[in-house]
C-alpha positions as CSV (number, residue, x, y, z in Angstrom):
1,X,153.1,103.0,159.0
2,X,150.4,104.2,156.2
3,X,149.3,101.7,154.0
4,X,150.4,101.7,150.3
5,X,147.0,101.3,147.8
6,X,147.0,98.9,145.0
7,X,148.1,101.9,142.4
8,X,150.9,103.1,144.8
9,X,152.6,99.4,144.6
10,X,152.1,98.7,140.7
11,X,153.6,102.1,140.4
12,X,156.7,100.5,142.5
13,X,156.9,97.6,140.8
14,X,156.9,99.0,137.4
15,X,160.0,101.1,138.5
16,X,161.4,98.2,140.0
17,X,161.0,96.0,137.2
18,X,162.5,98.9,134.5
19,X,165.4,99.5,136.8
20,X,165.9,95.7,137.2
21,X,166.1,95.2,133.3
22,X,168.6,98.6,132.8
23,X,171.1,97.0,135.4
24,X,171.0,93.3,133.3
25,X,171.4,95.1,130.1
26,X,174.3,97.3,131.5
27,X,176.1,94.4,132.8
28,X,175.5,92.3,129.6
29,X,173.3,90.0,131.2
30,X,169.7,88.4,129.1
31,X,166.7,88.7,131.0
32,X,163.8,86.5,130.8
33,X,159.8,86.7,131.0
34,X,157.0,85.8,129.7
35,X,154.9,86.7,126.3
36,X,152.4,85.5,124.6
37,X,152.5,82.6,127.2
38,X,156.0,82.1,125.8
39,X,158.9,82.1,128.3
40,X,161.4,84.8,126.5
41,X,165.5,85.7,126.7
42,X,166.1,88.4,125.5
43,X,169.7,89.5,125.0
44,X,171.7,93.3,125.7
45,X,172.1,93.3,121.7
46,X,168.1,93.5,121.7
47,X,167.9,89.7,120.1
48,X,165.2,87.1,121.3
49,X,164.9,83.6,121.8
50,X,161.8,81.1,123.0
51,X,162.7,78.9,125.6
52,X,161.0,75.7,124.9
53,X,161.6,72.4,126.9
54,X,161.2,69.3,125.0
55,X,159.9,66.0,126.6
56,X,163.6,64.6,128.2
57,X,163.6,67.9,129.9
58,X,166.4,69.1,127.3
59,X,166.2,72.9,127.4
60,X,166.2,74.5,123.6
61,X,166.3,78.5,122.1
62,X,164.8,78.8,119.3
63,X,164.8,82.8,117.3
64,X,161.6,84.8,118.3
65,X,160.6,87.7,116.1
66,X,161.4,90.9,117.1
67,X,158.3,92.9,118.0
């Protein structure tokens, strides 16, 4: 088995992560990451929220700007 270099998996994973968000949007399901050290929802409609946990471990969405 050859060994894959460093470019060959990015390449992979960049695929794999674009085809991973097409399949939650086509199903109607938010997906989340990070940016801007924020943890982000975004929603099929194309709408964003911040995740933010406050101190009791509450979980909150607040709007987050379109970009």
């Amino acid at each position: 088995m050859k060994r894959m270099s460093i470019s060959e998996l990015n390449e992979i994973l960049v695929k794999a992560t674009l085809s991973a968000r097409q399949e939650a949007k086509s199903n109607g399901v938010p997906i989340v990451y990070e940016e801007n050290e924020k943890m982000i929802k975004e929603y099929p409609d194309g709408r964003k929220t911040e995740i933010i946990y406050e101190k009791n471990g509450n979980k909150k969405e607040i709007d987050y700007p379109m970009s």
